[in-house]
C-alpha positions as CSV (number, residue, x, y, z in Angstrom):
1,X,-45.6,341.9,145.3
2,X,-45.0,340.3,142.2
3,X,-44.3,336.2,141.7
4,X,-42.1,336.4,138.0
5,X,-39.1,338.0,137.6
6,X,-39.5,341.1,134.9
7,X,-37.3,341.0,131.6
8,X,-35.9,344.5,132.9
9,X,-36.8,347.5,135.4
10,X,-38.8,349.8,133.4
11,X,-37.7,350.1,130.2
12,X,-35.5,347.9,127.1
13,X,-33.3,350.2,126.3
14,X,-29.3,350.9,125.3
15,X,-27.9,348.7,127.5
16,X,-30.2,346.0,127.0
17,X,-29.8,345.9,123.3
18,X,-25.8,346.1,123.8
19,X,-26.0,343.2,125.9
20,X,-28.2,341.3,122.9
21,X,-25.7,342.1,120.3
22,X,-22.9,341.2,122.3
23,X,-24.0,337.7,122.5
24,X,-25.6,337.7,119.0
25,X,-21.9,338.2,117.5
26,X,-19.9,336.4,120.3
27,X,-22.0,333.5,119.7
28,X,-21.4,333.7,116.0
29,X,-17.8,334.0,116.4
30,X,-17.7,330.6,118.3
31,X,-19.5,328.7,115.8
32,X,-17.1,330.4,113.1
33,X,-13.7,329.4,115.0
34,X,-12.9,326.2,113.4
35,X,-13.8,323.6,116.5
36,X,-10.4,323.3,119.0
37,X,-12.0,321.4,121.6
38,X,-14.9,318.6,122.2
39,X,-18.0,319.8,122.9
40,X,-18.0,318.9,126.7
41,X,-14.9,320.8,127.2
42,X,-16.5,324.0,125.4
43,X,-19.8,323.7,127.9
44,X,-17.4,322.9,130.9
45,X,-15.4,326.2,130.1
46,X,-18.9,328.1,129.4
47,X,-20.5,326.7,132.7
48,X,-17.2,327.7,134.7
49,X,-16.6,331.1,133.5
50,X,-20.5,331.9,134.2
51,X,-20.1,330.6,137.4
52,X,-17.2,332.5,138.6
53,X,-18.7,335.6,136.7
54,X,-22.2,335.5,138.6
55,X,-20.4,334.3,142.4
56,X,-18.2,337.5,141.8
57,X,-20.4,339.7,140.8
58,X,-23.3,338.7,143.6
59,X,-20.3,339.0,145.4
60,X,-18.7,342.7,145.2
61,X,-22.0,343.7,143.5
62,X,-24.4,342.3,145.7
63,X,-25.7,342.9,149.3
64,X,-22.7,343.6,151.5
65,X,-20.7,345.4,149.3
66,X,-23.2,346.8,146.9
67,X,-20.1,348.4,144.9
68,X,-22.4,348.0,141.7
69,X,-25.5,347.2,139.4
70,X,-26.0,345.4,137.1
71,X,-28.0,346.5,133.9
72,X,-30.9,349.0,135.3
73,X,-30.5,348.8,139.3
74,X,-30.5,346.4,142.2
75,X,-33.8,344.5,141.5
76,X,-32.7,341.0,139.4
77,X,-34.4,340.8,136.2
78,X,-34.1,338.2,133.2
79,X,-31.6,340.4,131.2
80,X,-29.5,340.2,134.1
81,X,-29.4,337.0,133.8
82,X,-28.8,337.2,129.7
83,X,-25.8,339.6,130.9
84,X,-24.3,336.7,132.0
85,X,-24.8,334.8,128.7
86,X,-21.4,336.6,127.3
87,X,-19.0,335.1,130.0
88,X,-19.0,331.3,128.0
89,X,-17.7,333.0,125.0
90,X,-15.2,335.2,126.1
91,X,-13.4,332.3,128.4
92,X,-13.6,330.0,124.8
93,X,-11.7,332.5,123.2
94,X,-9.6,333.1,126.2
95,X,-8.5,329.4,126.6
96,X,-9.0,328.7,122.7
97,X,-6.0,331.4,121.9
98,X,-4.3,330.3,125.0
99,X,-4.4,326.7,123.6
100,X,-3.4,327.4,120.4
101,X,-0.4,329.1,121.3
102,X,0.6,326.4,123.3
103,X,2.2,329.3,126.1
104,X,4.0,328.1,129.0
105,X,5.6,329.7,132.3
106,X,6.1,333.9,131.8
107,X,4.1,333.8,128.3
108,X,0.7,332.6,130.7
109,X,1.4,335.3,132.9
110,X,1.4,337.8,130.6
111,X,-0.9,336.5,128.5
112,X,-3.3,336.6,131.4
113,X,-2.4,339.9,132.0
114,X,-3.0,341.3,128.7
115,X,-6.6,339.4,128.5
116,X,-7.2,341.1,131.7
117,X,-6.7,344.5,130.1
118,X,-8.9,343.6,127.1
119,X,-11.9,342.8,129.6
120,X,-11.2,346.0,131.4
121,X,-11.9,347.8,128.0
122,X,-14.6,345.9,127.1
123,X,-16.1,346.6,130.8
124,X,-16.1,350.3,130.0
125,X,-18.2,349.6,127.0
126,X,-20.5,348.0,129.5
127,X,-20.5,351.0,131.9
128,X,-20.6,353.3,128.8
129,X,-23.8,351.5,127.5
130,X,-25.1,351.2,131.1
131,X,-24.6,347.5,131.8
132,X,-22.5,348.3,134.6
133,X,-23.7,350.5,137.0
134,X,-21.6,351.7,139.4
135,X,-21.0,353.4,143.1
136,X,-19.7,355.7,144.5
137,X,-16.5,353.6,146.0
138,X,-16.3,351.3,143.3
139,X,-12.7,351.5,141.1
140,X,-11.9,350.0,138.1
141,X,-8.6,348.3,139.9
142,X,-11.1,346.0,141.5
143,X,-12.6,344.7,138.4
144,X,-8.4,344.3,136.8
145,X,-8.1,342.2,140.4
146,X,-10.9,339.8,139.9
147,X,-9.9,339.3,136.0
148,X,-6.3,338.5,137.0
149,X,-7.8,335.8,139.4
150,X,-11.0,334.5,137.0
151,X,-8.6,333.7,133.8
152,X,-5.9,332.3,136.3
153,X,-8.5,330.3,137.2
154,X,-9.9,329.2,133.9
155,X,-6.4,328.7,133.0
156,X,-6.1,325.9,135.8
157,X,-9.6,324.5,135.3
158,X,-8.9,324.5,131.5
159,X,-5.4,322.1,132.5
160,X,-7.8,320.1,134.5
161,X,-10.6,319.2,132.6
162,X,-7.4,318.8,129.6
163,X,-5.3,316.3,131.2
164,X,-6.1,312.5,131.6
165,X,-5.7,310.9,135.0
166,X,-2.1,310.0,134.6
167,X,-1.2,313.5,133.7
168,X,-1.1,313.0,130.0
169,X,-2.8,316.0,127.5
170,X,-5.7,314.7,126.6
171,X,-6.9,317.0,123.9
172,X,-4.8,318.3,120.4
């Protein structure tokens, strides 16, 4: 038995080097955007969505559903971990177009809806490249489900952690 946790299960291959240029251009994306928020509300909105990302998918993925793996297999290795590097950016540009559009009521909604449909295409990249492994009862219905919820609820932590205690809008 080993004490470290490997950088993968057996080999770096496709879906390891998807995952690293992923992050190499979301990352540069977010330092290109012209800056919306402060820079604690950008690491509060990177922490959450991480969060939510790895509670979900230890979740559904993990022991008593086991509806997936992540990466190479079932064993936890350091670029599952990177894997989960790319949740930060997407909820920035999830709430940094939802901000700047300033959408209310229906237009959230559907907003969140459409979003939901984007990650569901970019989760088949994953699968395609081998990020996402999945089993036998897995569907991608459940994955649309869980996105639905995670940006309804990065919608309400983003109002949170935007409002000042009296209910005023505390950012632009």
């Amino acid at each position: 038995m080993t004490n470290y946790m490997p950088l993968d299960e057996g080999a770096f291959d496709l879906n390891d080097w998807f995952i690293l240029g992923c992050i190499a251009a979301a990352y540069t994306i977010v330092f290109l955007l012209p800056k919306r928020f402060p820079s604690s509300v950008t690491f509060l909105l990177f922490m959450f969505s991480s969060t939510v990302a790895c509670i979900m998918d230890n979740s559904i993925g993990g022991h008593i559903f086991d509806l997936y793996d992540i990466m190479d297999g079932p064993a936890y290795t350091i670029m599952d971990f990177v894997a989960y590097l790319l949740y930060g950016p997407a909820a920035y540009f999830f709430i940094y177009f939802y901000d700047r559009l300033q959408l209310k009521g229906l237009k959230t909604v559907g907003y969140i809806v459409l979003w939901s449909f984007s990650a569901l295409g970019f989760e088949w990249l994953c699968h395609w490249a081998g990020v996402f492994r999945y089993k036998d009862s897995y569907s991608y219905w459940y994955s649309f489900c869980i996105y639905l919820f995670s940006q309804s609820a990065t919608v309400r932590f983003y109002r949170f952690i935007a409002e000042e205690p009296h209910g005023h809008r505390a950012l632009p």
